[in-house]
VEXKOL-269147 format. One record per residue (C-alpha): residue in three letters; x, y, z. Coordinates in steps of 0.25 Angstrom, whole numbers, always signed. Each point is the difference from the previous one (the first is absolute). Example, Ala and Ser with C-alpha at 12.3 -4.5 7.8 and 13.67 -1.06 7.14 Angstrom:
<rs>
R   pami    east   north      up
R    ALA     +49     -18     +31
R    SER      +6     +14      -2
</rs>
This chain:
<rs>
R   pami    east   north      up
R    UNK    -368    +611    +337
R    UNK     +11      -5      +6
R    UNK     +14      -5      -8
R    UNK      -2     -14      +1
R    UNK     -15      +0      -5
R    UNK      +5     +11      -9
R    UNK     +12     -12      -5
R    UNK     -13     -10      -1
R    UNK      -9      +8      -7
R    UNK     +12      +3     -12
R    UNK      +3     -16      -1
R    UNK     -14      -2      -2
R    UNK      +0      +8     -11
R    UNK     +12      -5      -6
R    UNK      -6     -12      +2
R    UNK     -13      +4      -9
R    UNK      +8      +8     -10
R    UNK     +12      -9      -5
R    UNK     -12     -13      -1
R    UNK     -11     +10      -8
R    UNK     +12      +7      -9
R    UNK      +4     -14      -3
R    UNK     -14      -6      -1
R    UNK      +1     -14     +10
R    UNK     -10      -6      +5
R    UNK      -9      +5      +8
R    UNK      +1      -9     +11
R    UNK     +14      +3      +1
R    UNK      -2     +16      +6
R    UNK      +1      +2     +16
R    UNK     -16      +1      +0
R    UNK      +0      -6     +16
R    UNK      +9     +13      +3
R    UNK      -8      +9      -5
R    UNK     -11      -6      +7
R    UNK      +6      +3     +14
R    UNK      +3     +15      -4
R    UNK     -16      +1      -6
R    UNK      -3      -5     +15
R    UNK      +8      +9      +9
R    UNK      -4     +13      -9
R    UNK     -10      +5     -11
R    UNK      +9      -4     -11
R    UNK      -2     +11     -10
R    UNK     +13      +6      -1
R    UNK      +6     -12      -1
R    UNK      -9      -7     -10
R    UNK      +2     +14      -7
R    UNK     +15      -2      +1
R    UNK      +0     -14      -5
R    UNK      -9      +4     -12
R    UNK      +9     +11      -3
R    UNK      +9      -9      +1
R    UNK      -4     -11     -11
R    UNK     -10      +4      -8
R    UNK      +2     +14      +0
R    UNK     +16      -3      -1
R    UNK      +5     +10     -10
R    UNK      +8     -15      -8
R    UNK     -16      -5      -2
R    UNK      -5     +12      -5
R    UNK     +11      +1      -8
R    UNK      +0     -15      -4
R    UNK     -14      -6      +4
R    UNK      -1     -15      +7
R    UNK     -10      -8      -6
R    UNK     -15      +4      +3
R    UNK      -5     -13      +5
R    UNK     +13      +2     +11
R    UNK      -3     +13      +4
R    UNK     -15      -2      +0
R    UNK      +2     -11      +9
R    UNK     +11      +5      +9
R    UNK     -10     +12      +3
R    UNK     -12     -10      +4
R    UNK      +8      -6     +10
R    UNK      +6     +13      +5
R    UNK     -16      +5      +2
R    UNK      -4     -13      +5
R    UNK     +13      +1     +11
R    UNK      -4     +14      +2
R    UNK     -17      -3      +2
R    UNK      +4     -12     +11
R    UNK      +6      +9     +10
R    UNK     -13      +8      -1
R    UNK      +8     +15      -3
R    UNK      -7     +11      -7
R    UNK      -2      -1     -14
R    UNK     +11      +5     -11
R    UNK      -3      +7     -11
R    UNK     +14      -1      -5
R    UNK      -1     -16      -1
R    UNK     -14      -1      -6
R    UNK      +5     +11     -10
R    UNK     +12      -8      -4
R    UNK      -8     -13      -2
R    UNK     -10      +7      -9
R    UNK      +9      +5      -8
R    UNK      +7     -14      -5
R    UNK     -15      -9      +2
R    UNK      -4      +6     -16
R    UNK     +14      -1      -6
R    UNK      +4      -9     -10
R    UNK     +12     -13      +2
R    UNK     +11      +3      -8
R    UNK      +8     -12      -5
R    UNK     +14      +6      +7
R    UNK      +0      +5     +12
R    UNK     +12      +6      +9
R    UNK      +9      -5     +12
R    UNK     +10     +10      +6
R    UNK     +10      -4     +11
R    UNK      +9      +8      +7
R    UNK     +14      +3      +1
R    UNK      +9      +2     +14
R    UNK      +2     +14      -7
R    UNK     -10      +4      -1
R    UNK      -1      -2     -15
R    UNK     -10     -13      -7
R    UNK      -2     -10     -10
R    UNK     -15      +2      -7
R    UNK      -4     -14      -8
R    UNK     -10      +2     -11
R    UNK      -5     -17      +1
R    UNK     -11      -8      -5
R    UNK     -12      -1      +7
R    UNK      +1     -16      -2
R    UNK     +10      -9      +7
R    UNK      +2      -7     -14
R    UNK      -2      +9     -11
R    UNK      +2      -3     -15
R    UNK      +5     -14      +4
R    UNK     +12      +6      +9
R    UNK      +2      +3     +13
R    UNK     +11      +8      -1
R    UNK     -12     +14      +1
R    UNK      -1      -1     +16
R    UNK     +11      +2      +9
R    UNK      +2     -13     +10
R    UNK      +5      -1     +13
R    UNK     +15      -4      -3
R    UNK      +2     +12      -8
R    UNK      -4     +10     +13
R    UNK      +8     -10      +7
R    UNK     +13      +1     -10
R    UNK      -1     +14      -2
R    UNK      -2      +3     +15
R    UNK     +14      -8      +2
R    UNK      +6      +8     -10
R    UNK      -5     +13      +6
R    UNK      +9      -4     +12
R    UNK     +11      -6     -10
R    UNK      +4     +13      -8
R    UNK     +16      -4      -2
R    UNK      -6     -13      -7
R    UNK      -5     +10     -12
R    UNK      +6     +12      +2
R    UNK      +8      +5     -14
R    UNK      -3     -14      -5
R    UNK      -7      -5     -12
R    UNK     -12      -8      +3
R    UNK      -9     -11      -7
R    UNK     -13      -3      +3
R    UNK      -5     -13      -3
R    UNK     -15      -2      -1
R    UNK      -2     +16      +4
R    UNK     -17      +0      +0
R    UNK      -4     +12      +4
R    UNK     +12      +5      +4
R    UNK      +0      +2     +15
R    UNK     +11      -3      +4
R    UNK      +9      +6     -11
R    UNK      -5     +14      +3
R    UNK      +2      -1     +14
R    UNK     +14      -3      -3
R    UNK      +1     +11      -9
R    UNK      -4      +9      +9
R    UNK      +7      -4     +12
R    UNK     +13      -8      -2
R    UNK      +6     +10     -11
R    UNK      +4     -12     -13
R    UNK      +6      +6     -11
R    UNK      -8      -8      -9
R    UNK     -13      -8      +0
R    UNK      -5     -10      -8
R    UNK     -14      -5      +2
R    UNK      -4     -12      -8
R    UNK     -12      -9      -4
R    UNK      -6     -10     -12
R    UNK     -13      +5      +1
R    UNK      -5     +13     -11
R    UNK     -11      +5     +10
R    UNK     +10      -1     +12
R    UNK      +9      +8      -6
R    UNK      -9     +10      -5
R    UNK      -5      +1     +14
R    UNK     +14      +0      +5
R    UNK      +6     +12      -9
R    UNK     -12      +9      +5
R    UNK      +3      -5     +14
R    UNK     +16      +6      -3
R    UNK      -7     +13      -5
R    UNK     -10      +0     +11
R    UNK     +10      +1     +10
R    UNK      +8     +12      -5
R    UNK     +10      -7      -9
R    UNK      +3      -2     -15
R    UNK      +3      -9      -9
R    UNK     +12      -6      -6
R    UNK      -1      -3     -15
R    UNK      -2     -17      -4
R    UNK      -9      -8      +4
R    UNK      +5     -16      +0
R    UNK     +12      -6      +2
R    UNK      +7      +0     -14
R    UNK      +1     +15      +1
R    UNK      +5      +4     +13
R    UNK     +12      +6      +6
R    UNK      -3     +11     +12
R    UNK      +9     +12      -5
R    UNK     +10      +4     +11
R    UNK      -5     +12      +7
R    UNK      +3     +12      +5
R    UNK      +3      +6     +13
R    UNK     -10     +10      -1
R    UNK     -11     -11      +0
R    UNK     -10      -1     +10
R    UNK      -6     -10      -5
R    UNK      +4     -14      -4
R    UNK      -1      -4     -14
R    UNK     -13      -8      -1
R    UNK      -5     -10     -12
R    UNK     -11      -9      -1
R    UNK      +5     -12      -9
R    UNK      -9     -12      -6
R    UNK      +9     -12      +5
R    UNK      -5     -15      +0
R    UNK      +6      -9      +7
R    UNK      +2     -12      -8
R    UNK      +3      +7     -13
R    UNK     +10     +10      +6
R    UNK     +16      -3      -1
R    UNK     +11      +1      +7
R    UNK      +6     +12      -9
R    UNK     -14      +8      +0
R    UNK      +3      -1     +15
R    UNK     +14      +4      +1
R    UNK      -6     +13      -7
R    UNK      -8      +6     +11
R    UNK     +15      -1      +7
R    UNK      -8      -3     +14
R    UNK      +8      +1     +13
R    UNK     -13      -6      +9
R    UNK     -12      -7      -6
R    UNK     -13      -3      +9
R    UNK     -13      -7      -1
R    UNK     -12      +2      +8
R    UNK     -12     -10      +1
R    UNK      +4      -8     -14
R    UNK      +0     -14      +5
R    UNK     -15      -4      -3
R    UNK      +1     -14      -6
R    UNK     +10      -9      -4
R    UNK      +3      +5     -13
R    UNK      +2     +13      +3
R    UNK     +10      -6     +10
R    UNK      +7      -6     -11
R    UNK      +0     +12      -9
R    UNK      +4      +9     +12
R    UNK     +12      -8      +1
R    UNK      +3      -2     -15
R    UNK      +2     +16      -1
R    UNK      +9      +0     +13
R    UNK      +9     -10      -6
R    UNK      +2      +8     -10
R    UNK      +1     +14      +8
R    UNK     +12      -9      +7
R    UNK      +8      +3     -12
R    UNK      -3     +16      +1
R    UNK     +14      +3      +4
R    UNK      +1     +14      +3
R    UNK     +15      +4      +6
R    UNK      +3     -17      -1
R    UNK     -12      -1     +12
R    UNK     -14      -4      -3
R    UNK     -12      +8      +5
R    UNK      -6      -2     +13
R    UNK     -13      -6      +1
R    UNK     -12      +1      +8
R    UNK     -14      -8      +0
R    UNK     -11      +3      +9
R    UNK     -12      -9      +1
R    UNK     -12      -3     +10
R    UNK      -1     -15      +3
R    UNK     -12      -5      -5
R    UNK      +3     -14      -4
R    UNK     +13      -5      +6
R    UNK      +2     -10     -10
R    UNK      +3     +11     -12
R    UNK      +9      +9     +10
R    UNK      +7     -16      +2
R    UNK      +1      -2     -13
R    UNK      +7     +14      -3
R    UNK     +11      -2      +9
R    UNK      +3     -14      -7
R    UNK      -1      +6     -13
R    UNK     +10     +11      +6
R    UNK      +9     -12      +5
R    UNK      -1      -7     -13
R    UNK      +4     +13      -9
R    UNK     +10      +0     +10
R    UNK      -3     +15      +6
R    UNK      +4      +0     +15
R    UNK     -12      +7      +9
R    UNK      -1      +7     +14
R    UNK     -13      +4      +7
R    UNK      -1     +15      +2
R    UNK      -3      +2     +15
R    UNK     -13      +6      +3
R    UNK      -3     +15      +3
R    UNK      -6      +5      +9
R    UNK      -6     +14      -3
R    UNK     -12      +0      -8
R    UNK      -1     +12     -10
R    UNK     -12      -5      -8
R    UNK     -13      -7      +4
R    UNK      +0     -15      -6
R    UNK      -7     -14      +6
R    UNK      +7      -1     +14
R    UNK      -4     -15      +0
R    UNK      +6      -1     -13
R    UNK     +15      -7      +1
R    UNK     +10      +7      -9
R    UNK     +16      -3      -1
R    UNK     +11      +5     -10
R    UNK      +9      -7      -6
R    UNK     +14      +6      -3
R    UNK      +7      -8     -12
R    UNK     +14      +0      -3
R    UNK      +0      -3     -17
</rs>
């Protein structure tokens, strides 16, 4: 093979195994590529690769998709592979077999991988709205925030962060791992999103920080042996949380993925960064940072007159440009960088 169908060959397989770690849609995978190779040769040892390469991953085994996903993405990987009229592989058919009798869980897994090799496994719902909240999924801006943050390190590194509105915990965890903070905060109202959120933290390799709501933290300092920042998972509610419950998380950078849903949670969102504006630490306020997908401009509209009425001058954070983790490419994203 020569080195540039060799290069091919190894994006087409990123291609398939960042979308199946992650689980996106189906329709989103570089099927009319694959196609062409299936064309120009028998296919096999590709489709072997590829299957080796998803299915077979040692991150699924280890921390399985859901069925109905992987039963699905196998179907059309046979029906790709039936088309272009190459010998029949027992491999695929075997694989299929295997997950057509097994049983829907109610959580399922998503990985996504790191520039260093390292990854961030979500155990997630299997509904987009579970027990009344959305925050059990992972949404595009949260890829999109902690993709930025990836290539922004010095933003976070041997800084305290607060997570606003945390779900399950994407984008925390690829900051963790990858911009070195020296302390972590992840933050939700919702009981079962914070129960799925502490067994994220754990998932991944890290442990937990004793306290669990907003009246009883304060992140000990740490040492320099650590390896690891000091991570908690705290209930905090918006509307009921104080300014002085705030000042105790000692934040030096706060951020928010995909939070602006509907106008009162617009209203709420600003309420508490109103009051984080008062979180002087070193007589400066935290830095902020909101990431949202555009979905109805009228309530990204009315944020940044709230902003301008609490009196909290904003920037827009320019776009980036590498794309770490596969997300809705249609889908327009922007970060706001607040100065409270």
């Amino acid at each position: 093979m020569a080195p540039e169908e060799r290069a091919d060959a190894a994006r087409l397989l990123r291609g398939f195994e960042r979308r199946f770690l992650a689980a996106r849609a189906l329709r989103s995978f570089p099927w009319q590529s694959l196609e062409e190779k299936l064309r120009d040769s028998s296919g096999s040892e590709l489709l072997l690769d590829i299957l080796q390469k998803t299915v077979k991953h040692p991150l699924c085994v280890k921390h399985p998709p859901s069925v109905k996903y992987v039963r699905s993405f196998l179907s059309e990987l046979i029906r790709k592979h039936e088309a272009a009229h190459t010998e029949p592989s027992d491999e695929l058919y075997q694989a299929l077999a295997e997950v057509l009798t097994a049983e829907e869980p109610t959580h399922c897994h998503r990985s996504y991988l790191l520039p260093s090799g390292d990854s961030v496994t979500l155990c997630e719902s299997t509904a987009i709205v579970s027990h009344g909240t959305t925050g059990l999924v992972t949404w595009n801006a949260a890829l999109y925030l902690a993709e930025w943050a990836v290539e922004n390190p010095a933003v976070f590194a041997h800084r305290t962060a607060l997570e606003l509105g945390s779900g399950a915990g994407l984008t925390g965890l690829a900051i963790c791992k990858a911009c070195r903070p020296s302390a972590y905060i992840f933050s939700d109202c919702h009981s079962r999103v914070l129960e799925q959120l502490r067994g994220n933290v754990l998932l991944n390799g890290f442990s937990l920080a004793p306290g669990t709501d907003a009246r009883a933290q304060h992140p000990a300092p740490r040492t320099l042996e650590a390896e690891h920042p000091r991570v908690t998972v705290a209930r905090l509610d918006w509307d009921t949380v104080t300014a002085p419950q705030l000042t105790a998380f000692h934040p030096d950078v706060v951020l928010a993925a995909d939070v602006l849903y509907c106008p009162e949670t617009v209203l709420s969102l600003v309420g508490v960064l109103r009051k984080l504006s008062a979180c002087r630490k070193d007589q400066r306020a935290p830095d902020a940072y909101i990431a949202f997908t555009i979905r109805n401009p009228e309530t990204c509209q009315l944020f940044t007159t709230e902003l301008g009425q609490a009196g909290i001058p904003w920037e827009e954070v320019p776009r980036h440009d590498q794309k770490l983790f596969p997300y809705e490419e249609h889908s327009e994203m922007t970060i706001l960088k607040l100065t409270l």
